[in-house]
N, C-alpha and C positions, 0 to 999 in steps of 0.2 A: 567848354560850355559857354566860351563868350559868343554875344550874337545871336542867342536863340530867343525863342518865341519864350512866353512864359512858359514855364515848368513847374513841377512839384513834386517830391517824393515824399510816399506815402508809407506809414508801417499800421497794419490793424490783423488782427484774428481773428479765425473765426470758431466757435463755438465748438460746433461739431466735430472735430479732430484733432482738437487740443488734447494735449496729450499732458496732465498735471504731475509726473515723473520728471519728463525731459523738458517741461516746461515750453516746448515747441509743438506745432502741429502736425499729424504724423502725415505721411505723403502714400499713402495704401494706394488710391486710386493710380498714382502715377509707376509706383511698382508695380501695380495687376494694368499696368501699359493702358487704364482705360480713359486717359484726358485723351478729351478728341483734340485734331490736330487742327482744326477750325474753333471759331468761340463758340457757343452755345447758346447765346444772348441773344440772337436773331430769331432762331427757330422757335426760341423758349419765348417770344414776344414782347421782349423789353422794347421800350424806348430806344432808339440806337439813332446817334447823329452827329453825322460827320464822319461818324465810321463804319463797321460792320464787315465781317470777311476776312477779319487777322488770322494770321496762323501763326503757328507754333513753330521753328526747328528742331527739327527731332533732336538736336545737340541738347535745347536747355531742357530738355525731359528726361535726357542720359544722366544729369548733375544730380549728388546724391548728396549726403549729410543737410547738413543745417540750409542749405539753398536749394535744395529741392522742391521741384513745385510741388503743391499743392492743389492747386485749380485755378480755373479759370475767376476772374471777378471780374469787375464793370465797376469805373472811376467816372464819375458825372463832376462836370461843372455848371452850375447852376445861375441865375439871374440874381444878382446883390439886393433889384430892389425887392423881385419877386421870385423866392425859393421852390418853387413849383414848376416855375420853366426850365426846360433842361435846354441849355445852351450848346454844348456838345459832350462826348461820350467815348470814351476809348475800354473795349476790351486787353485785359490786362494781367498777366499771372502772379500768383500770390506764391512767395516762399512759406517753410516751414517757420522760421523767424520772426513773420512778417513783415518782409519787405516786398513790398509789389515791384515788378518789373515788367518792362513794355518786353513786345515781341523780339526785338531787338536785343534784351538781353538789360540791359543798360534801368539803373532808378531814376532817374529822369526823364519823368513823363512829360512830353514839351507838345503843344496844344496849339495849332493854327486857330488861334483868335489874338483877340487887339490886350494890352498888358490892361489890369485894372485889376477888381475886385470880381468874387466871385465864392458861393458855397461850393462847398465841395463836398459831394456825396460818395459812400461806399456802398455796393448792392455786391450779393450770391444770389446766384439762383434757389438755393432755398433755404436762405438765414435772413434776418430782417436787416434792411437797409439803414444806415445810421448817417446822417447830415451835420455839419458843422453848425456850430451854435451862430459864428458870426461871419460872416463875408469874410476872406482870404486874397489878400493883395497879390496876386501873381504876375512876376515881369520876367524879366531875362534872368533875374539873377538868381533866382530860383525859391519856393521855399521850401520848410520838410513839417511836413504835421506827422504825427507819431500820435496814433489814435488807439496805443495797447496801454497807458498807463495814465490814462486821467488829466493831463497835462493842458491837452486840448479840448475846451470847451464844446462840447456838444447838443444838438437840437434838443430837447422833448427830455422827460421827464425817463432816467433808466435805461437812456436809449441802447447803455449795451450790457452782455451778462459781464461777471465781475465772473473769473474765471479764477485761475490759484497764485494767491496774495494780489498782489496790486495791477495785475496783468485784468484788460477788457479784451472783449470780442463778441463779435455780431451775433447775436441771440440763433438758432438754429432751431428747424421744427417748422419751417413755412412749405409743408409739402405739395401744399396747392398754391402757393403763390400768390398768394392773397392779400398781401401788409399783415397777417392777423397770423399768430398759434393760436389753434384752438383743436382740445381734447376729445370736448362731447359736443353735439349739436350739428346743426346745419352747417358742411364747409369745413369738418372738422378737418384735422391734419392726419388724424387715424387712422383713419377708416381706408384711404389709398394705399396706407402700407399693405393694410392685413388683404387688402382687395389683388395686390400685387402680387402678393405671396400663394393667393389661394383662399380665399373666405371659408372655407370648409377643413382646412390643415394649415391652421396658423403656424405652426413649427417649421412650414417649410422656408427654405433660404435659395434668394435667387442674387446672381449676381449680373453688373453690369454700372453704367453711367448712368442716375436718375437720379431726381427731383426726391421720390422717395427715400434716396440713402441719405438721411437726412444727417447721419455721423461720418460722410463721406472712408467708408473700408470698403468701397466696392459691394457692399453687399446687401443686400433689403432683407429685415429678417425683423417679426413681428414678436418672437419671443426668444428665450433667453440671454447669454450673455452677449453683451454691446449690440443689441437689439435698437431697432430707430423708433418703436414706440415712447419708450420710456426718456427719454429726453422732451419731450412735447409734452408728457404729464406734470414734469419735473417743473418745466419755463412755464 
């Protein structure tokens, strides 16, 4: 890895498929074969720049135990002076561990732009996005932010749920994509499930890759056990 552009390897979790037995996040979706083989970050209308269009090899979707994907996620590097511009953008697969890996396979995420400073953000399509507290020196030589145990200082006030003992990850329940969990009211995150599933037979279960399964098991389901409402009322 001498000679490259800046890079960074990243480790963060996410809420929704944490699994507080094995301590790791379980990988359902990629078992029920339903990670698409493109990112999702396009169509789903994120900010995307400099990239957009990555695919998968169906090899790192075959790999099972502890490095198992997970999903898709979206790594931003952001403006040092101004944390609102996204500078550029790489879709990117999360292990069960939490360790993100580029399409390639490989934890070094290496980024065509100039070495310097730069936030670095984590986004899912539908768990709350989480920002570094301070600007992050990136050059060739690499760095590792490890965003699951408190270590690294982060933007905002609780920015992530506190998950089992000292382990974080990204708050879950953004089913409208909106920066906001919200239960009752205007935009609520609810209301989509049960709208999914059927407004008139909330017991029913549909499966497939949405926004809705907001505990990523491939499955949208408004009531009983491991139900994606009840996580949104919880956060």
């Amino acid at each position: 890895w001498t000679d490259c552009g800046p890079n960074v390897q990243i480790r963060f979790n996410l809420q929704g498929p944490w699994n507080e037995t094995t301590h790791l996040m379980n990988d359902d979706l990629r078992q029920a074969d339903l990670i698409p083989s493109t990112e999702p970050y396009a169509a789903a209308g994120f900010t995307l720049v400099g990239s957009g269009g990555e695919t998968v090899p169906e090899a790192l979707l075959e790999v099972g135990g502890s490095n198992a994907v997970v999903d898709w996620v979206l790594v931003e590097l952001r403006n040092a002076l101004d944390p609102s511009q996204v500078v550029v953008t790489r879709s990117v697969l999360l292990q069960r561990d939490g360790d993100v890996i580029g399409t390639d396979g490989y934890k070094q995420l290496i980024f065509d732009q100039p070495a310097g400073e730069y936030f670095v953000a984590v986004r899912h399509r539908n768990h709350l996005g989480a920002m570094t507290f301070n600007a992050i020196t990136l050059d060739g030589s690499g760095a590792i932010l490890d965003l699951t145990d408190g270590s690294v200082p982060m933007f905002g006030t609780f920015a992530q749920a506190t998950l089992t003992g000292d382990e974080n990850g990204l708050w879950s329940g953004n089913a409208v994509r909106d920066g906001s969990v919200k239960y009752t009211g205007s935009g609520n995150d609810r209301d989509p499930i049960l709208f999914a599933v059927g407004g008139s037979t909330p017991s029913n279960v549909v499966s497939g890759y949405s926004l809705f399964d907001v505990n990523l098991d491939g499955l949208i389901k408004y009531t009983g056990i491991g139900n994606d409402r009840d996580l949104i009322l919880q956060n």
